[in-house]
N, C-alpha and C positions, 0 to 999 in steps of 0.2 A: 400325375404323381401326387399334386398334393391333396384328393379327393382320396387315396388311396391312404396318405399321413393321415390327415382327420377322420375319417374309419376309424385307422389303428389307435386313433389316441380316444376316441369315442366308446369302442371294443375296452380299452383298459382308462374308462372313467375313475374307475374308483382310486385306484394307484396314482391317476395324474392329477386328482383332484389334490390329492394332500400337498401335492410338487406345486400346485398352482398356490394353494394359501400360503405355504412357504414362499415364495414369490413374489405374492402381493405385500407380506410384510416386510421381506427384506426390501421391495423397492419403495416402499414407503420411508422406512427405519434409513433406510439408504442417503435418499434425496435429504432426509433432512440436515443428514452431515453434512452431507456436501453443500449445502446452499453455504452457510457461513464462512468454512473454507475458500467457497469464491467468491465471494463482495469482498474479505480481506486479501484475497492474495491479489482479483482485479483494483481493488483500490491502492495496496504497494507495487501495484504496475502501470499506475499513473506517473507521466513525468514530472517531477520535481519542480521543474525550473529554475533550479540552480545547482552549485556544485559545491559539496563540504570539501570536498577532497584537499589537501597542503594547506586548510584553512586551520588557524587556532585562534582561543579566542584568552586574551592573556587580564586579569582579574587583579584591581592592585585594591591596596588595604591604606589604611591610614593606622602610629602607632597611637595608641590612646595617654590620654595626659600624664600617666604616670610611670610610662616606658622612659627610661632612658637616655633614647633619641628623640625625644620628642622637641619640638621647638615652638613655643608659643607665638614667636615672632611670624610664622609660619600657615597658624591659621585664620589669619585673615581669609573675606570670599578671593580676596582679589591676589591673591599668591596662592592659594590654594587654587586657584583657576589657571596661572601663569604655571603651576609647578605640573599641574598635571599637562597642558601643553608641550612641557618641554619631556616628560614620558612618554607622550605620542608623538614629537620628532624625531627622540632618540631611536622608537621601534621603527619608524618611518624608515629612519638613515638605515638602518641595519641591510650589510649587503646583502641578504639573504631572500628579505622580504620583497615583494614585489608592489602590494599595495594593503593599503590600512584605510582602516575607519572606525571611529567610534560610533555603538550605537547604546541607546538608552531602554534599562528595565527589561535585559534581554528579549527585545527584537531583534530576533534570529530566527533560521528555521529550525526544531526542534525543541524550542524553550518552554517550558512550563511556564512563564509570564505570557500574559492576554492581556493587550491594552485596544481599546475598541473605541469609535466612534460612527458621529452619523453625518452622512455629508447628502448635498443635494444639487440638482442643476436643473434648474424649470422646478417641474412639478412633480419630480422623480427623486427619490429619494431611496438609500442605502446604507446599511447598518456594517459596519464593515471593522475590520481587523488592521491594527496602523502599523506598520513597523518603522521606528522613526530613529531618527541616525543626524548625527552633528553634520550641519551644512558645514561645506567645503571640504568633505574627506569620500573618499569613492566606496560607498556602500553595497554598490550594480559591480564594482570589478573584483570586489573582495569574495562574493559570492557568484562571482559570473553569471549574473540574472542579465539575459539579453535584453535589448530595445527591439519592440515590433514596428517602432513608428517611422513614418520616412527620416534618410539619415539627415536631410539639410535640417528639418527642426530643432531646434534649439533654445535653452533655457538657461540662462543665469540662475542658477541657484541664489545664489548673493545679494540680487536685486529685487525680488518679493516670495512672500510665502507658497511655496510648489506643492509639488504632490505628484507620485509616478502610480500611475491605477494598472490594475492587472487588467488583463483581455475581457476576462467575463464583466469586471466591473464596469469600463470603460461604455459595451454593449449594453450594459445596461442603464447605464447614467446617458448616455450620447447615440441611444438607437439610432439607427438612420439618419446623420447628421454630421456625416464625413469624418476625417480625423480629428478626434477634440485638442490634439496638440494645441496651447495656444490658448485653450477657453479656460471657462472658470468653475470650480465648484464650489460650495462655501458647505462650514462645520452648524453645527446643531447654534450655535453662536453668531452667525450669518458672517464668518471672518470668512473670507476669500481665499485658493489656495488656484493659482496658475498649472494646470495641466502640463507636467516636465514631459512627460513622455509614457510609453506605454508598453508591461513588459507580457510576458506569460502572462498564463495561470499560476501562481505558486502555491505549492502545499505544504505547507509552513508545520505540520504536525504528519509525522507519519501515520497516527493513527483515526484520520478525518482528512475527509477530500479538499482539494482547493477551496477554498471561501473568497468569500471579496476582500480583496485586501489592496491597501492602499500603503505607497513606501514614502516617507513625509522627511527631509530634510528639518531639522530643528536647531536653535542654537543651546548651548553650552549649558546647562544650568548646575549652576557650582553648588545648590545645598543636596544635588544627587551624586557628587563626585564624594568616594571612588570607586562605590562600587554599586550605582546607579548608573553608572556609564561606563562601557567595557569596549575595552581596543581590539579588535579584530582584524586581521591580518593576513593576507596570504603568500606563499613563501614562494620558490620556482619549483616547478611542476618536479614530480619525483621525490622533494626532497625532502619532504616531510617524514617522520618514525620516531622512535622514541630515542634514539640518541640523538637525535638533533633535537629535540626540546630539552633533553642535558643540558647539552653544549649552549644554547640559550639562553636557559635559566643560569648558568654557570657565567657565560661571559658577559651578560646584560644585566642580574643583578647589582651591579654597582652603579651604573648608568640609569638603571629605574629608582635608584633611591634618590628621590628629589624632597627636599622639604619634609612632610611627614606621610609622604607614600611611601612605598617599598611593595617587592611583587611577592605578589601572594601565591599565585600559581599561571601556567600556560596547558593549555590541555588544546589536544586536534579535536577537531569538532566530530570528524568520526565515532570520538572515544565520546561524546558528547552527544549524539546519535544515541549509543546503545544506551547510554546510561537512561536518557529518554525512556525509551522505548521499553527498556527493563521495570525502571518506576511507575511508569503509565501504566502498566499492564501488559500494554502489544505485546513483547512479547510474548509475557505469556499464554494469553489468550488465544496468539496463534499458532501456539507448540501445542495446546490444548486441543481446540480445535482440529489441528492436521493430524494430532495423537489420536482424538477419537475419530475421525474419519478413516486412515488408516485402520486402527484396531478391528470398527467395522466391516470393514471395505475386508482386510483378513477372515472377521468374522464370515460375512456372507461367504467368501470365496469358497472356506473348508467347508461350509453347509451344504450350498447350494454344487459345488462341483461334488461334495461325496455324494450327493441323492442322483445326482446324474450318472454316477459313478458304478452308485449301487443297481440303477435302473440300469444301466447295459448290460453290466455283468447279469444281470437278472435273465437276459433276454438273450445271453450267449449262445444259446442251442438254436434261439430262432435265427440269429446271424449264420450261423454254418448251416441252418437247412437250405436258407436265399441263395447261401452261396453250392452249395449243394446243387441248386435247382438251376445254376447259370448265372447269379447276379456278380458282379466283379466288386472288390474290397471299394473304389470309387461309389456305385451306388448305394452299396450299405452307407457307408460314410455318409452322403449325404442326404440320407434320408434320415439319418438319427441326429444330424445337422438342426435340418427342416423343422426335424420335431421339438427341437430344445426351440428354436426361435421361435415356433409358435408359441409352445408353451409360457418362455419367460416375457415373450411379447404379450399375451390374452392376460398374463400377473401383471407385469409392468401398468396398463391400460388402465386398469383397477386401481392401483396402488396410488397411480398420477392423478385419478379421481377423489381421491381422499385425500392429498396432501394437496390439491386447487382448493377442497373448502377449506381447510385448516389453511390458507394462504387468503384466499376470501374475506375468512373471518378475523382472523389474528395477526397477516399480513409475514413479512419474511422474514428468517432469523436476526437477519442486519438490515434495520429499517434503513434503507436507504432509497426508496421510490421517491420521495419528494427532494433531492438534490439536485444536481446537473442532469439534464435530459442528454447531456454528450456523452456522457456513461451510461455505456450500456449495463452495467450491474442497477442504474436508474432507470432503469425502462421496464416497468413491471413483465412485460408479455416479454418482450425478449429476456430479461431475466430469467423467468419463467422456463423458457422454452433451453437455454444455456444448461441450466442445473438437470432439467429433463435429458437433456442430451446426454451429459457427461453420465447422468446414472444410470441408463440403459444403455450405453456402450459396456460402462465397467459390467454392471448385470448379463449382461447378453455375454462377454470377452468372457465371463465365469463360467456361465452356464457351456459357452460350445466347449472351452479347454476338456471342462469338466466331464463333456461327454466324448469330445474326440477321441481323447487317450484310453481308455476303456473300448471304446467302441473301433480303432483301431485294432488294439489288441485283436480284439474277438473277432473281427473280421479276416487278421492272420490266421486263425482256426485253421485246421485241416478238416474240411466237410465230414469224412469219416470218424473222427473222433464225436464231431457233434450230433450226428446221428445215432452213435454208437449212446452218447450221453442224453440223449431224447429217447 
């Protein structure tokens, strides 16, 4: 049968040829949407390693000398240090909350602050991302960033300078050298910082993959308070919405005016998320993105299924003479099947040969070959091969609709009408 399709499509070269260059550029024009669409929607389907969810993050102010309330007795380092204290016990006490912590220069996930350093162990060294948070307040429970390390090891915060490395970090400061729980790395400065423990990967920015990062307990520095150090909180599961940040700000503003603080605001880190996401761009880069792949992805569909469309109906009389002569509606069908897939298959072939050098030379929409090798949107040939797939399924799902429906029809034919029309 298929010596008998290739004849026929050989027989009607010049008609298939034009069906073929339409082909090879939509599967060009095609792939190249979609490649961007997947490094960004594989890369926001990386785990997190951690959870915003009932998390807020609450932001207090100090009044300036010529408010009011302001109290000179008050700005001392050492009451100004005591006064914010007693606003992170008050949020502590709060029945509501389950756990807090302060961290510094938003280290959070999602923040627009990047605070970076370089650490080292032997001979091995790493450029890495710090998120660093007041010793003695639980920064791992507020964002439920788990422990990978065994549960017996153990670390004092309180008793020298730590540090909790992420998985990838970790492997790569302490290759083959058992669990580093316990050892030591030291800063660009050769200060020491004892291995607390070891969590995920975390990917601290939705719109860039996990990095090395390192979560660094710190103490208190009063000329960043108050709003270089931000109380973070998370509440019991569920109960989080925007009337309970009401009722928050409503019954806890009096209780956070200590000294010459006062709350500024409480926002969920969700709403904190988009806000992100929205300024950075992701957003919209990825509504743009999936808008133009779509639009295309429509585009080809109407193209490519009306030529298929118009090729059957074209071929109508020859469908009721097969069927005329004995052929049943099944092998029309799948011989005009047969023919779209070879066709959109011999364009696809082509098309995927021109967008390999245009990837050769200038590399893929979303450079991301040189990241994590555990991503596969990192792994050139499988990447490669991903984006290949997804455009010649959608290609190929176009072209058969395109010709089933048509080509059904006409295999309905009553043979004598077709004869009659031949």
């Amino acid at each position: 049968m298929i010596r008998q399709i290739l004849r026929q499509l050989w027989r009607q070269r010049r008609s298939n040829a034009w069906i073929w260059i339409e082909l090879v550029v939509a599967s060009y024009f095609l792939w190249v949407v979609i490649d961007p669409v997947y490094v960004l929607t594989a890369d926001r389907a990386i785990p997190d390693g951690y959870s915003l969810e009932d998390v807020y993050r609450l932001n207090m102010n100090e009044y300036k000398t010529t408010h009011r309330l302001y109290n000179p007795e008050m700005s001392s380092d050492s009451a100004r240090k005591e006064n914010f204290m007693r606003v992170y016990e008050a949020v502590r006490q709060c029945p509501d909350v389950v756990v807090t912590s302060v961290v510094n220069y938003g280290a959070f996930p999602q923040s627009d602050s990047w605070s970076g350093q370089s650490l080292n162990h032997d001979t091995l060294e790493a450029h890495i991302q710090a998120f660093k948070y007041l010793k003695g307040t639980d920064y791992l429970g507020v964002f439920r960033i788990p422990r990978m390390d065994p549960i017996h090891t153990t670390t004092n915060e309180s008793d020298e300078r730590s540090i909790y490395l992420t998985q990838t970090l970790a492997n790569k400061l302490f290759s083959n050298q058992g669990n580093p729980v316990g050892q030591y790395v030291t800063n660009s400065d050769s200060v020491p910082f004892r291995v607390a423990g070891i969590t995920p990967d975390i990917q601290s920015r939705s719109n860039m993959q996990p990095s090395l990062l390192g979560i660094i307990p710190v103490d208190l520095t009063v000329a960043n308070l108050p709003r270089g150090s931000q109380i973070c909180f998370r509440v019991r599961d569920g109960l989080a919405s925007m009337a309970f940040a009401e009722k928050f700000k409503k019954e806890m503003r009096p209780q956070l005016q200590v000294g010459n603080f006062y709350l500024e605001s409480v926002t969920d880190f969700p709403t904190i998320s988009r806000q992100f996401e929205y300024t950075m761009g992701t957003t919209g880069t990825y509504r743009l993105q999936s808008g133009l792949a779509l639009f295309f992805l429509l585009c080809t569909f109407l193209g490519v299924s009306g030529t298929f469309w118009l090729r059957c109906n074209a071929r109508r009389e020859e469908i009721g003479i097969r069927m005329a002569l004995g052929s049943s509606q099944k092998i029309v069908l799948r011989q005009f099947l047969t023919e779209a897939w070879l066709l959109v298959t011999a364009g696809f072939i082509v098309g995927l040969f021109i967008v390999l050098q245009q990837v050769m030379t200038e590399g893929f929409a979303q450079a991301t070959q040189n990241g994590n090798p555990m991503y596969l949107q990192n792994q050139p040939v499988i990447h490669f091969l991903i984006v290949s797939t997804i455009t010649y399924l959608s290609l190929l799902t176009t072209a058969l609709v395109g010709t089933w429906i048509p080509a059904a029809r006409a295999a309905r034919t009553v043979p004598s009408e077709a004869l009659h029309d031949e």
